[in-house]
Phi, psi and omega in degrees: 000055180268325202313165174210163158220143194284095140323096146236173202226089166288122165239168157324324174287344206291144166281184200238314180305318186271324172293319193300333174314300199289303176319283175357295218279325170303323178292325183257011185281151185307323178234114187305150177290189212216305177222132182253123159220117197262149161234139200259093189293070213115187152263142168253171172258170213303322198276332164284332205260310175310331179304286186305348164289328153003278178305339199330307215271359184278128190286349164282315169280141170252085180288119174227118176261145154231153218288317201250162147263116157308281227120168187283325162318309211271295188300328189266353142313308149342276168285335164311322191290330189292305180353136152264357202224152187266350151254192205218146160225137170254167282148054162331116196296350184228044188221164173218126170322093164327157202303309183292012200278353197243325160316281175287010173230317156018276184293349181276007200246309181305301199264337202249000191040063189267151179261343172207146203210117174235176179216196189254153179257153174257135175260142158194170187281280186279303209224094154015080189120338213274349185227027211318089185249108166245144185254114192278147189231166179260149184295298189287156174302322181250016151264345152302312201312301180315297187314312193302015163260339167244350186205149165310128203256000175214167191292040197343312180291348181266025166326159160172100199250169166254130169335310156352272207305311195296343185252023159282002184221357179064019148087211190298144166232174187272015158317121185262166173067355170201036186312311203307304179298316173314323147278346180271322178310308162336285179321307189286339155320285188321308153124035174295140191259113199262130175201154179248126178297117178279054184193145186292114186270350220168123191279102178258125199296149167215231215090195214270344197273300160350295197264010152294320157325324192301303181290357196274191177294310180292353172281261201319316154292335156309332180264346171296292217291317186295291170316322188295315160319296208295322169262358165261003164266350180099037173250298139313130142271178210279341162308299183308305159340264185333296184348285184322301190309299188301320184308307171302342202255321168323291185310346193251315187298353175256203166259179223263330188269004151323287194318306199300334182267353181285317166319304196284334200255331207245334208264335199295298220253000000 
């Protein structure tokens, strides 16, 4: 059970420039995907569609377009089920994998029968390193177990799971904007066994457009929708519950450079 296979999800807003980054970091890792499966989330334009042709002829990528856009959750749910290999690593269309990220999370999954294996992310602007900002995660299951009541307690893009973990929980759900936290709580309920690699798997573009994303509306109802789950499954109490929410709705009541620093000093690490 080494094969593995990449999941990601391209839509129209995607730049072309970033994606081909994010393909690329795939193509050159010390240890290669066994299957690349991008899903074309929709119709796109012309300047993504010259990428992906790019790729067409490559025997490891699977290109699947739809018709309509799902969304990122749905379409990467998608591409799980098309998977031919029993673990799944994800992939973000703007984000880029260090050359070694598939190398070091394997053996933990292989030898150590971890069901899902994650790291830490480098956030930058330009260029890899320009802000240097990492968002650090805890290494153990039950310190993961703890953070997840208050936080995403992991890197999403730097996942990498067994089918096992992923259908003991049905995968993805339609919680929009905090799916990712939403299966990984799922999971640590189930009592799936979760670990993070203490080391940057993966370069992730932020900046300010981020924590505007953070703030808007349709995020805080995905964070509504979410708590609200995470405590009618028994992960959260009703402390906890309550917490979040005020702690969210304080963070939106302030101005946007409030946020970024709290997000940068206190949410980072």
């Amino acid at each position: 059970m080494s094969k593995f296979t990449v999941v990601m999800s391209v839509y129209i807003s995607d730049s072309p420039v970033y994606f081909e980054d994010a393909v690329n970091s795939l193509l050159n890792q010390t240890r290669l995907p066994d299957e690349i499966i991008i899903m074309v989330d929709g119709p796109v334009d012309d300047n993504l569609n010259q990428v992906l042709e790019m790729y067409a002829s490559n025997a490891c990528i699977k290109i699947i377009r739809l018709k309509a856009n799902i969304g990122l959750a749905l379409s990467r749910k998608k591409a799980i089920s098309l998977a031919t290999n029993e673990i799944i690593a994800v992939m973000d269309s703007d984000d880029i994998s260090v050359l070694n990220r598939f190398e070091k999370q394997l053996p933990l999954i292989i030898n150590e029968n971890a069901g899902v294996v994650g790291g830490w992310i480098e956030e930058f602007n330009s260029i890899p390193g320009d802000l240097c900002q990492i968002r650090e995660v805890p290494s153990e299951y039950k310190k993961i177990y703890s953070l997840g009541k208050w936080r995403n307690p992991i890197n999403h893009v730097t996942l990498m799971f067994t089918k096992n973990a992923y259908n003991a929980v049905d995968g993805y759900s339609s919680v929009r904007h905090s799916e990712d936290w939403d299966m990984v709580s799922r999971m640590l309920v189930k009592g799936v066994i979760i670990q993070s690699i203490p080391e940057v798997l993966v370069h992730v573009r932020a900046g300010d457009d981020m924590i505007i994303r953070r703030r808007n509306i349709e995020q805080f109802k995905g964070e509504i929708k979410l708590f609200l789950k995470m405590y009618n499954i028994g992960y959260i109490s009703l402390f906890h519950l309550t917490g979040n929410i005020l702690v969210r709705v304080i963070l939106r009541a302030f101005p946007t450079f409030i946020t970024k620093f709290v997000y940068n000093f206190f949410l980072r690490n």
